[in-house]
BALO-35299 format. One record per residue: z, y, x of N, C-alpha, C in turn; chain; residue number from 1; residue in one letter. Coordinates in pm, 1 decimal. Layout:
% residues N
n.pz, n.py, n.px, ca.pz, ca.py, ca.px, c.pz, c.py, c.px, chaine, num, residu
Z, Y, X, Z, Y, X, Z, Y, X, A, NUM, a
...
This chain:
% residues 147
n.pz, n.py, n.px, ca.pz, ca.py, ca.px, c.pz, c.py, c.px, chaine, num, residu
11391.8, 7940.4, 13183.2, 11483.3, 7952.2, 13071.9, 11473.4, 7825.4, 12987.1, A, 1, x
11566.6, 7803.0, 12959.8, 11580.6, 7666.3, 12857.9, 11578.2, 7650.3, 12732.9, A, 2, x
11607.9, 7521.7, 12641.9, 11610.7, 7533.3, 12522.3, 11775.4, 7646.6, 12469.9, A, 3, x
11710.7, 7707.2, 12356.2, 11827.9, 7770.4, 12266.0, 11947.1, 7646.0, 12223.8, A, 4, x
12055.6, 7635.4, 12288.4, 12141.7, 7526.1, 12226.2, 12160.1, 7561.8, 12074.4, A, 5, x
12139.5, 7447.7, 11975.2, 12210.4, 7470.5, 11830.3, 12280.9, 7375.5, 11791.8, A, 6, x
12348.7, 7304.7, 11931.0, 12438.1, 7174.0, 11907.1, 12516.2, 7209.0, 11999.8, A, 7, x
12654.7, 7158.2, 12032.3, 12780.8, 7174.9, 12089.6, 12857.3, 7071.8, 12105.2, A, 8, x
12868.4, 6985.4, 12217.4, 12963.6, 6907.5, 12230.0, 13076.1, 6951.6, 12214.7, A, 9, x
13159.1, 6905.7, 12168.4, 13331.0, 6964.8, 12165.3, 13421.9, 6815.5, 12184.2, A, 10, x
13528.4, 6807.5, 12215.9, 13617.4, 6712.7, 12248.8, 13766.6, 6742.0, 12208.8, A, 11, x
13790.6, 6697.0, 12062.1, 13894.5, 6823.5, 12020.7, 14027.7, 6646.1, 12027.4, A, 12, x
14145.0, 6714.8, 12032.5, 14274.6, 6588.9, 12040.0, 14327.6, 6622.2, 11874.4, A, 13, x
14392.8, 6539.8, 11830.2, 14493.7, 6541.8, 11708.1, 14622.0, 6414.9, 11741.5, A, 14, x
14713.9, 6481.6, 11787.9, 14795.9, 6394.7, 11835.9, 14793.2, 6322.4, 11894.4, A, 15, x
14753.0, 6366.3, 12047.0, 14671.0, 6314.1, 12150.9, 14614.9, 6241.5, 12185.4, A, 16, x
14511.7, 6176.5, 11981.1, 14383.6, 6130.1, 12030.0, 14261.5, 6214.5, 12054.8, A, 17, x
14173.0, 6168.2, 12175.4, 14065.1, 6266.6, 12177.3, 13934.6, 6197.1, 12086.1, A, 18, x
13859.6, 6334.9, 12031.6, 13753.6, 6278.7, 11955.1, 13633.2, 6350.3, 11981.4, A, 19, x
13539.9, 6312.8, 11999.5, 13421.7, 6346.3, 12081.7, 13347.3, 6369.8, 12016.9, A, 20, x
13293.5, 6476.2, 11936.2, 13200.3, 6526.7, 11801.0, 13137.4, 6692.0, 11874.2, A, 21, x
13012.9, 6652.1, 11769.8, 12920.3, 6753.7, 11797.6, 12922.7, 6871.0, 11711.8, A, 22, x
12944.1, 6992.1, 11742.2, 12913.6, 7110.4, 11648.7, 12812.0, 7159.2, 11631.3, A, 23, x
12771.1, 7210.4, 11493.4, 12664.7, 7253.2, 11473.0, 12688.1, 7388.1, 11372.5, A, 24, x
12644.5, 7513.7, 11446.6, 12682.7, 7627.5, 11363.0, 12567.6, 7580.0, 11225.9, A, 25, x
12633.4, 7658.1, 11100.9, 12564.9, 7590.1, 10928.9, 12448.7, 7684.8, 10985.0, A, 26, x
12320.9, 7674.2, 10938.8, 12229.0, 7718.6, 10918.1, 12178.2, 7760.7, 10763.1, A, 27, x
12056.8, 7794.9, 10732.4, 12078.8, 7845.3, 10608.7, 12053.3, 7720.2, 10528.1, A, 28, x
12027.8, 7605.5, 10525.6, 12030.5, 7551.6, 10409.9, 12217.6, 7493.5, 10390.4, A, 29, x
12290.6, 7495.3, 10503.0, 12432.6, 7444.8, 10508.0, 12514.9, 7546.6, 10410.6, A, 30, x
12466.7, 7695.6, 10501.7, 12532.4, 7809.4, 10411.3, 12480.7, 7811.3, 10273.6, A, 31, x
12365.7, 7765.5, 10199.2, 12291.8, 7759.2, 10097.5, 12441.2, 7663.7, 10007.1, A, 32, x
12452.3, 7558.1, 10055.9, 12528.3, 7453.0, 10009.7, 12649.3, 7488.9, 9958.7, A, 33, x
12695.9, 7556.1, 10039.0, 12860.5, 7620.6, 10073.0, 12841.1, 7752.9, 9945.0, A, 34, x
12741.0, 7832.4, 9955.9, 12762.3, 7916.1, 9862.8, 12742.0, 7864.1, 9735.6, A, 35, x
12654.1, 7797.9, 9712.8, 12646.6, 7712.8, 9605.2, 12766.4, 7611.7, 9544.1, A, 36, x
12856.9, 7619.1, 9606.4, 12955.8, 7535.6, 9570.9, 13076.0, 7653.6, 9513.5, A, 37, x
13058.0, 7772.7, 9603.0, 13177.7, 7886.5, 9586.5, 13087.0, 7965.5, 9444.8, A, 38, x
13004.0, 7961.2, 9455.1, 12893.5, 8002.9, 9280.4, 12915.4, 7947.8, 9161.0, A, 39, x
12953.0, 7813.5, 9189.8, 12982.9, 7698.7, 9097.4, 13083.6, 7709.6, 9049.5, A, 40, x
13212.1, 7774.4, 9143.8, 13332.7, 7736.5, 9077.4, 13389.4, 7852.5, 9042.5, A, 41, x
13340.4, 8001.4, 9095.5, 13321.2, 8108.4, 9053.0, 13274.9, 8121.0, 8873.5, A, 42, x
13191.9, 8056.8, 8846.6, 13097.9, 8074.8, 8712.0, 13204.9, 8006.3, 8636.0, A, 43, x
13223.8, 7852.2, 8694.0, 13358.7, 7784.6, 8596.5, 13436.0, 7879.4, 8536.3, A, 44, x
13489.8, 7945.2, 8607.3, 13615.9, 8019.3, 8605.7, 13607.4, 8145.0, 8564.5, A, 45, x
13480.7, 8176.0, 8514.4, 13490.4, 8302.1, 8499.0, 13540.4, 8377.2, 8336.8, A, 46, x
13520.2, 8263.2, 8259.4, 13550.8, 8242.4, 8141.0, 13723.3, 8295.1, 8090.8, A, 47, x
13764.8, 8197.5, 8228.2, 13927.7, 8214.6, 8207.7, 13974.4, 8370.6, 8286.4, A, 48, x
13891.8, 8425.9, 8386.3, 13878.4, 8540.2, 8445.9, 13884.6, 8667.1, 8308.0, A, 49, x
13798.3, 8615.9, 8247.1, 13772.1, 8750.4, 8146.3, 13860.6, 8707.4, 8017.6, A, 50, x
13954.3, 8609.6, 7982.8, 14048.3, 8569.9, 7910.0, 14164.8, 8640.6, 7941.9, A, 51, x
14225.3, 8647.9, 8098.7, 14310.9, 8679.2, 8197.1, 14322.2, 8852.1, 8161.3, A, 52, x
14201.4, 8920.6, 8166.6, 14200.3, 9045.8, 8168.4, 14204.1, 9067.3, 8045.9, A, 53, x
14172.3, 9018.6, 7977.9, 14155.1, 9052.4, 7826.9, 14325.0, 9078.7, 7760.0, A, 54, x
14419.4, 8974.4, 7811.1, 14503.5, 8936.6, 7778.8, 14617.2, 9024.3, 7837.9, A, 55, x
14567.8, 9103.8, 7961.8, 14648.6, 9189.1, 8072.3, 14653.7, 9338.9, 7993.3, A, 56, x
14476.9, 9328.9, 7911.9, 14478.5, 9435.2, 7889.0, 14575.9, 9475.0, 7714.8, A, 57, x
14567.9, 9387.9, 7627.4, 14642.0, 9372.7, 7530.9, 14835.8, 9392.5, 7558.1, A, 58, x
14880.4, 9285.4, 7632.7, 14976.5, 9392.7, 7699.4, 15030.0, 9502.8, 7740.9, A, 59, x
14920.1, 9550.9, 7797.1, 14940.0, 9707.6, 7851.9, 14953.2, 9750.3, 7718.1, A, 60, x
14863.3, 9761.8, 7619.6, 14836.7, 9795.3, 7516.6, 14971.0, 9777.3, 7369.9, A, 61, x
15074.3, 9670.6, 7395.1, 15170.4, 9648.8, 7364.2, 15280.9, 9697.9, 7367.0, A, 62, x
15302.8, 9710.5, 7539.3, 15419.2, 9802.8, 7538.9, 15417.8, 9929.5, 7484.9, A, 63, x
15287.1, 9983.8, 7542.5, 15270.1, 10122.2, 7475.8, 15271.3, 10142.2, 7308.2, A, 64, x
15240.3, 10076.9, 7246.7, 15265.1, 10090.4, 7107.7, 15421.0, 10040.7, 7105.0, A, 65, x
15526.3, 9964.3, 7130.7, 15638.6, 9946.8, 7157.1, 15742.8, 10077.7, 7142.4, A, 66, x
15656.2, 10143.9, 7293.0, 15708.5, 10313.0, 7320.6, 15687.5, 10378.7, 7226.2, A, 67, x
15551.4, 10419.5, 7151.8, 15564.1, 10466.8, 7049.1, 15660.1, 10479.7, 6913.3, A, 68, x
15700.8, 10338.8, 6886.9, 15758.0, 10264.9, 6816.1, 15897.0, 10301.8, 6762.6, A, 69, x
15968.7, 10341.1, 6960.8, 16072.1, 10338.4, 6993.1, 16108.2, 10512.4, 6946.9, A, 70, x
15983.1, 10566.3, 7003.1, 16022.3, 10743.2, 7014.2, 15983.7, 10808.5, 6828.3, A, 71, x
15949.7, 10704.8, 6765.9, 15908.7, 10759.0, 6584.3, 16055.4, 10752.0, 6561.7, A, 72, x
16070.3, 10810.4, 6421.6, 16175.9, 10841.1, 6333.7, 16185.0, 10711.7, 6280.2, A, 73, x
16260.3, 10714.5, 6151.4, 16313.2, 10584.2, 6116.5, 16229.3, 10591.2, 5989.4, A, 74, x
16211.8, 10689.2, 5922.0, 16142.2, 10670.6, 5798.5, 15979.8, 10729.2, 5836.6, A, 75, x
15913.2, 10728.6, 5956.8, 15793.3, 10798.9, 5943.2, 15714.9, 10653.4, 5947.0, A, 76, x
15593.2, 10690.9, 5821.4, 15518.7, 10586.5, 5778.9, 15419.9, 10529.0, 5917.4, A, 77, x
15370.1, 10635.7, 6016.8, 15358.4, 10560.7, 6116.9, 15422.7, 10492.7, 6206.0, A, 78, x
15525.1, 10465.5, 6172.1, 15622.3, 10333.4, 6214.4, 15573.4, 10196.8, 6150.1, A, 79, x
15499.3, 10229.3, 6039.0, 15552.6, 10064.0, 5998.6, 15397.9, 9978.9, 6062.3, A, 80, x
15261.3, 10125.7, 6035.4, 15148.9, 10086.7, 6115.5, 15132.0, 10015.5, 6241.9, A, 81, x
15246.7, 10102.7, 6326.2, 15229.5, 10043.9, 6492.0, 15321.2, 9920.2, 6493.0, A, 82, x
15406.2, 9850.5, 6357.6, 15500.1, 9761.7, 6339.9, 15368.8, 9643.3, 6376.4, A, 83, x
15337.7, 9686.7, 6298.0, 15194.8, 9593.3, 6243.7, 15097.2, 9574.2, 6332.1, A, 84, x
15090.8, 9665.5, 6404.6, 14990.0, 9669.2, 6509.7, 15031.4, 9579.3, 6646.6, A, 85, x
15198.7, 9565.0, 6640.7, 15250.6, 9538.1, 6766.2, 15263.0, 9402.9, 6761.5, A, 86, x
15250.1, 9388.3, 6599.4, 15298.6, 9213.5, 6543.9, 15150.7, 9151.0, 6578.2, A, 87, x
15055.6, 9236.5, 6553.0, 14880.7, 9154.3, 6577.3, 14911.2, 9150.9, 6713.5, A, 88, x
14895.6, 9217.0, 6789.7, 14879.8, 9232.0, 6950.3, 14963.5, 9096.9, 7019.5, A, 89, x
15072.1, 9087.8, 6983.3, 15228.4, 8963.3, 7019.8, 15133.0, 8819.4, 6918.1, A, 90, x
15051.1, 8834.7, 6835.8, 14964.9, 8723.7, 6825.2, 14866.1, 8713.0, 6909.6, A, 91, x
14767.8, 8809.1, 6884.8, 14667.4, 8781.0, 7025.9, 14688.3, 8733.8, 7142.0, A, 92, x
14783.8, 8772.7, 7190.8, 14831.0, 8763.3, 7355.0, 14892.5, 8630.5, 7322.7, A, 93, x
14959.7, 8600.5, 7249.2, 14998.6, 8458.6, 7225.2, 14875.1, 8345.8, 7224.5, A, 94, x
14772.3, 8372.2, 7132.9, 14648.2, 8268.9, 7134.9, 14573.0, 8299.2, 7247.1, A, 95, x
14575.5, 8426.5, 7315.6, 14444.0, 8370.2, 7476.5, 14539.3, 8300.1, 7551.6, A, 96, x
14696.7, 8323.2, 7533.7, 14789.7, 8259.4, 7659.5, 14745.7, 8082.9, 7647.8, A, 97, x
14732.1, 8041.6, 7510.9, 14696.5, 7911.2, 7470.5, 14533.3, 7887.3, 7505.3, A, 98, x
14476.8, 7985.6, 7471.5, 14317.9, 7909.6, 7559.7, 14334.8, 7922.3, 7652.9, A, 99, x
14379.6, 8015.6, 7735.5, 14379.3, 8023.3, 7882.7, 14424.0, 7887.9, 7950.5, A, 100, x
14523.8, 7880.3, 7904.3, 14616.3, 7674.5, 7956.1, 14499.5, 7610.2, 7905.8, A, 101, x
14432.6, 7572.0, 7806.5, 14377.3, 7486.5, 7803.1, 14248.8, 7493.3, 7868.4, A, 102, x
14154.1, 7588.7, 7899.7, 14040.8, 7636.6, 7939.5, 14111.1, 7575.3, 8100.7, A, 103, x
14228.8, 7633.9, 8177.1, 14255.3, 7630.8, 8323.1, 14307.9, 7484.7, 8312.0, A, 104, x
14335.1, 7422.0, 8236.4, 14380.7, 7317.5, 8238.7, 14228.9, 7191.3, 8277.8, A, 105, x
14141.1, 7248.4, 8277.6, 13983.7, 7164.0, 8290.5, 13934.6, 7172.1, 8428.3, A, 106, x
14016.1, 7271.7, 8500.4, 13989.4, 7271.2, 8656.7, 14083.2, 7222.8, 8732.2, A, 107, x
14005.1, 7193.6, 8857.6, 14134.4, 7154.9, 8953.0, 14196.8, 7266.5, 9022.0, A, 108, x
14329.9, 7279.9, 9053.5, 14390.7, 7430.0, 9113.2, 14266.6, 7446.5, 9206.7, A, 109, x
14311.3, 7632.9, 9214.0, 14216.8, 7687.1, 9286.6, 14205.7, 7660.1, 9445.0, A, 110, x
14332.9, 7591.6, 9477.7, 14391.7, 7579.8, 9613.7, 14290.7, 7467.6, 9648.8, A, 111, x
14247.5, 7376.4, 9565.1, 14158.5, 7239.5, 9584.0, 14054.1, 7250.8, 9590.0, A, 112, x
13997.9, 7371.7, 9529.3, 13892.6, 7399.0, 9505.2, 13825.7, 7423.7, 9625.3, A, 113, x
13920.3, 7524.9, 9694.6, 13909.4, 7584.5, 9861.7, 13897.4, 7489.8, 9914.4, A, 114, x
14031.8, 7399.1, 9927.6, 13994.9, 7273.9, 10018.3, 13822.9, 7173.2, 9994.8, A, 115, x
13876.2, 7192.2, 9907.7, 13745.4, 7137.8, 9906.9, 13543.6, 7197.0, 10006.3, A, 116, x
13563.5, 7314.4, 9927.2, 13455.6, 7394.4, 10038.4, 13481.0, 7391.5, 10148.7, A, 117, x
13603.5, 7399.5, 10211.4, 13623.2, 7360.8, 10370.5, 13560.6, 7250.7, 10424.8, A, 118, x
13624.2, 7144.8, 10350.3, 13578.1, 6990.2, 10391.9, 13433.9, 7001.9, 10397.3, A, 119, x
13365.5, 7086.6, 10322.2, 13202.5, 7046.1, 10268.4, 13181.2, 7117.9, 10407.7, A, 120, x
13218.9, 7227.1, 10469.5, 13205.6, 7309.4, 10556.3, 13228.2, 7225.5, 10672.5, A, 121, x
13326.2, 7132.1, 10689.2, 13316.8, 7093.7, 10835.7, 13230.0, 6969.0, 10861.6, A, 122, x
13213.2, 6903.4, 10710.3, 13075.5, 6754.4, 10717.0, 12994.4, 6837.6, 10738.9, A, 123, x
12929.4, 6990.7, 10699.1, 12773.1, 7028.1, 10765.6, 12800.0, 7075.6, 10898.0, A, 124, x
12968.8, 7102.2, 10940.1, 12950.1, 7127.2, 11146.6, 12961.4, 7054.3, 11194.8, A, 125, x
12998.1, 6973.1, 11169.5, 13055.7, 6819.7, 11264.8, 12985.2, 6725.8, 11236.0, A, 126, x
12948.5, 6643.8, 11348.9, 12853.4, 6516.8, 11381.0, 12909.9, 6467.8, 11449.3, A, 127, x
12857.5, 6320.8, 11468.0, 12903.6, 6222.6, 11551.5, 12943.4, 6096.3, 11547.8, A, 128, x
12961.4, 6027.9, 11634.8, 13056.3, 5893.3, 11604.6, 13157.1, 5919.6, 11579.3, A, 129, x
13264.2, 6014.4, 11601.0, 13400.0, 6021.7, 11624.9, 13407.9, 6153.3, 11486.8, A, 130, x
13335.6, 6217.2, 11444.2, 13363.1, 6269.8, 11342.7, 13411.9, 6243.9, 11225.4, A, 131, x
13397.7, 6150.3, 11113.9, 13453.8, 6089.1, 11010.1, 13569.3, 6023.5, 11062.8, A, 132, x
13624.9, 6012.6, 11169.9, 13744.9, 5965.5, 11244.8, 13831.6, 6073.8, 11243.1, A, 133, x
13787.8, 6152.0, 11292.3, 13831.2, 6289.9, 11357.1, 13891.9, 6317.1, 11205.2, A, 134, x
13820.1, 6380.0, 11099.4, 13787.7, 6402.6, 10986.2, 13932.9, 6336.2, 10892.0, A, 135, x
13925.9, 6227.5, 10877.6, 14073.1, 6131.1, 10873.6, 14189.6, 6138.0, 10917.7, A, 136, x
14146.5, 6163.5, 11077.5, 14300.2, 6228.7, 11134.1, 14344.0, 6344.4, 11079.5, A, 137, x
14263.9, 6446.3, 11063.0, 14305.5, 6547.1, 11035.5, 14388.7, 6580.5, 10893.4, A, 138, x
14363.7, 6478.1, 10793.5, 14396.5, 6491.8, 10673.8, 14500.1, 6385.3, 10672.4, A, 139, x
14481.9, 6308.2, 10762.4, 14691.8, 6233.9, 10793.7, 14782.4, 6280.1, 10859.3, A, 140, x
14733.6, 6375.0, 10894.3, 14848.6, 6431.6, 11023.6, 14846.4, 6593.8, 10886.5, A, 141, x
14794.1, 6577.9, 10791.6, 14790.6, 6692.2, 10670.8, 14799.5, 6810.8, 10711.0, A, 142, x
14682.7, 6836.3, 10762.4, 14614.6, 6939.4, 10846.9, 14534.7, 7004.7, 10730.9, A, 143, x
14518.6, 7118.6, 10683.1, 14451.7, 7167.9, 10582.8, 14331.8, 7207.9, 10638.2, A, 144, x
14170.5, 7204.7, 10584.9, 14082.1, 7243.3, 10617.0, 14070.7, 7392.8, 10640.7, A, 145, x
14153.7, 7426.5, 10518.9, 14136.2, 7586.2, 10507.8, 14218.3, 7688.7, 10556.9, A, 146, x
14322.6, 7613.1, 10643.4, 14419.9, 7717.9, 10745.9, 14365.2, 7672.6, 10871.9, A, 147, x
């Protein structure tokens, strides 16, 4: 019985150049890397995550005082409360909509973000001479890492 292979020749084409690179399934310090990068941008974001909900939930919370609003009489004094209540709420939701842009405005789209972990994902599988070649083609011929 032989050695356990944990390397892989592969010979992959991109517009029928061939490129001659080695695979290497991530091991745990690769996967270490990779999660650490999806941890990173997870935590970034989580700020604007709980802004998002906060802001979803004030809405909900809007219309329904709205409805209320709609189904009171014309002179009942709890009309003018939920007036008031509906006028704070249409502010709130107005100022997280403004941190939210500016808070999301400090990241790069989430779509880049992905790409990005891909790329990190295929420099820890791929080796070789022909890899950083390979690597190039793939992103001129605008090949996405992550489809």
């Amino acid at each position: 019985m032989g050695p356990i292979l944990t390397k892989y020749p592969v010979v992959l084409q991109v517009d029928g150049v061939s490129y001659d690179v080695v695979f290497t399934p991530l091991g745990k310090r690769g996967l270490k890397k990779l999660q650490d990068l999806k941890n990173k941008t997870i935590t970034e974001r989580a700020g604007v995550d709980a802004k998002i909900e906060e802001r979803d939930y004030k809405k909900e919370q809007l219309l329904l005082t709205e409805k209320m609003i709609e189904n009171l009489k014309e002179k009942d004094e709890k009309k003018f409360d939920l007036i008031l209540e509906a006028k704070k709420l249409k502010s709130e939701i107005f100022q997280l909509n403004k941190e939210i842009k500016d808070e999301d405005s400090k990241f790069a789209p989430l779509d880049k973000e992905v790409e990005k972990y891909e790329s990190l994902n295929y420099d820890l599988c791929f080796s070789g001479s022909k890899a950083n070649e390979l690597k190039n083609a793939i992103e001129e011929a605008d090949i996405s890492f992550s489809r």
